[in-house]
C-alpha positions in Angstrom: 67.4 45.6 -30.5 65.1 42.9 -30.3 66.2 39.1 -30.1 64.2 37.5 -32.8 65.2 34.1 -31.2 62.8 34.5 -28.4 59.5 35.0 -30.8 58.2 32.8 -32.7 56.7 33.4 -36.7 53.2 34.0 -36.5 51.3 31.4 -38.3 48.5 30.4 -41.0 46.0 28.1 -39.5 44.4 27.7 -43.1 41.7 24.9 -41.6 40.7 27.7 -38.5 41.1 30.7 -40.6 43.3 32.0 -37.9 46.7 33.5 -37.5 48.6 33.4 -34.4 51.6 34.4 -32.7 53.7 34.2 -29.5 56.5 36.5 -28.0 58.6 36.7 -25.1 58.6 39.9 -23.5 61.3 41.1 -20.7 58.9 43.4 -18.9 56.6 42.7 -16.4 53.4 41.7 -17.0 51.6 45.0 -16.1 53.6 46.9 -18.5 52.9 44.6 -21.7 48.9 45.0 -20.8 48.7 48.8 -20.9 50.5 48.3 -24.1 48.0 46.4 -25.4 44.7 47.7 -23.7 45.7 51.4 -23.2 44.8 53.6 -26.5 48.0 55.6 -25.8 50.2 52.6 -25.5 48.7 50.9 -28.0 49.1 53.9 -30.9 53.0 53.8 -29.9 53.3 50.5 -31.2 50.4 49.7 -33.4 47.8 52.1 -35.4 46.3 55.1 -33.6 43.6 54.2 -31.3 40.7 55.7 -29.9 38.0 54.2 -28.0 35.0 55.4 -26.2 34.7 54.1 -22.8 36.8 50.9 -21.0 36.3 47.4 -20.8 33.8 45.2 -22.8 31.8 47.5 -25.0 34.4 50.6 -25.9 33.9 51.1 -29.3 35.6 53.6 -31.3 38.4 53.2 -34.6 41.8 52.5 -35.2 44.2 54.4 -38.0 47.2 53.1 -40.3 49.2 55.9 -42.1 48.1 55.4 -45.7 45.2 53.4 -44.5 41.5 53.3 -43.9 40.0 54.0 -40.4 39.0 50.8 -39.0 36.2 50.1 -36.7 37.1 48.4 -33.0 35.2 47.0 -30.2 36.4 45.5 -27.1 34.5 42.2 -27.0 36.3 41.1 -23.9 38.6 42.5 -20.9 40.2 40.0 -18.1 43.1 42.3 -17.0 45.3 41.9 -16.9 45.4 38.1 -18.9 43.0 38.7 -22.0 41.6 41.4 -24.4 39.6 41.1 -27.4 39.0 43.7 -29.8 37.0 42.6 -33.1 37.3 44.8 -36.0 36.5 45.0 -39.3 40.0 45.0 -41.2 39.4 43.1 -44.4 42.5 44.0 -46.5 41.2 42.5 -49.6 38.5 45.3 -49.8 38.5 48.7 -51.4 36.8 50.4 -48.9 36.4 49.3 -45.2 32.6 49.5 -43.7 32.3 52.5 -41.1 30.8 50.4 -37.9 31.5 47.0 -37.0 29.7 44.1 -39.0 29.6 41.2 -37.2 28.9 39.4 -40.4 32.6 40.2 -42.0 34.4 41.5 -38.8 37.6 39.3 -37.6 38.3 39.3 -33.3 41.6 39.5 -31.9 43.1 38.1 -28.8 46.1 39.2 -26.7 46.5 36.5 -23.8 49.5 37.9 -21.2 50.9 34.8 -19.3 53.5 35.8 -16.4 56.6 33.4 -17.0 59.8 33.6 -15.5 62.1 36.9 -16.7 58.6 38.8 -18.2 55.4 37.9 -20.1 54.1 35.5 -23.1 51.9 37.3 -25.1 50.2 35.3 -27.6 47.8 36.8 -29.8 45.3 35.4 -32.6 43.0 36.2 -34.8 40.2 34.5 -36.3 37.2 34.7 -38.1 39.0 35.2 -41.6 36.4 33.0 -43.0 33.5 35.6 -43.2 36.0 37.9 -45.0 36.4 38.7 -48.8 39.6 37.0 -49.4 40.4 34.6 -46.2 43.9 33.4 -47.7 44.5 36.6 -48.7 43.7 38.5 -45.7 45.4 35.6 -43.6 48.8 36.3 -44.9 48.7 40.3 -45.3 47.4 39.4 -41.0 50.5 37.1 -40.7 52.9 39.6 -41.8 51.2 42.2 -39.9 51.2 40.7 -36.8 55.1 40.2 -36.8 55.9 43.7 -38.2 53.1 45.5 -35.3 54.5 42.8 -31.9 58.3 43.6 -33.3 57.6 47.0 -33.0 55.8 46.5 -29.3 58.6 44.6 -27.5 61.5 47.1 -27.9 59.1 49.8 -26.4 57.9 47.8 -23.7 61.0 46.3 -22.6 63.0 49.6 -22.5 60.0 51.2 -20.2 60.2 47.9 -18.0 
């Protein structure tokens, strides 16, 4: 069971148009990066991932049950420290575009941090100004980060 004392909320940054979040993981840092730049750790926690290629560049889409397919790009790759996928998930929308529009596209960030007893990972996501709803989206992002990294540490933790 996870200890909900050792993550924090995520939060609204409503004057960055971000949302962020930190966690405490018991695992070493090596295990909570595949989770979060390997397409088959990451579908165990989060949606189902595919991606052509490694590194900056890989493009492919990521799946929700009941969901649109979302487009995904790596935009950055420092393992085992930083990833950062941009994608265009803009749940105020009907219908998500097929590709990645930079114009309308958020970015997200896992930083991984060694601390003593396992890993900080901190992730944020911005860009929620150049969406169609950026409150909106912001807090449908907040709650999804804390429902998606609750789901991560229990399976990360019991691999460690």
């Amino acid at each position: 069971m996870v200890n909900m004392t050792r993550s924090e909320a995520a939060v609204v940054d409503e004057e960055g148009f971000s949302v962020r979040r930190s966690i405490r993981v018991e695992a070493p840092i090596a295990k909570v990066w595949q989770a979060v730049a390997e397409t088959e750790h990451i579908s165990r926690w989060f949606g189902r991932t595919e991606l052509a290629g490694t590194g900056v560049g890989a493009t492919g889409t990521m799946t929700f049950p009941d969901y649109d397919v979302i487009p995904l790009r790596v935009e950055e790759f420092e393992a085992p420290h930083r990833i950062t996928y941009r994608w265009n998930n803009d749940d105020a929308l009907d219908a998500l575009p097929d590709h990645i529009d930079e114009a309308t596209s958020t970015v997200f960030t896992f930083t991984l941090e060694e601390i003593d007893g396992g890993t900080q990972l901190t992730v944020v996501e911005s860009g929620f100004e150049r969406t169609s709803d950026p409150r909106a989206n912001m807090e449908s992002h907040r709650t999804g980060w804390e429902l998606e990294l609750d789901k991560l540490v229990p399976l990360v933790e019991g691999a460690a």
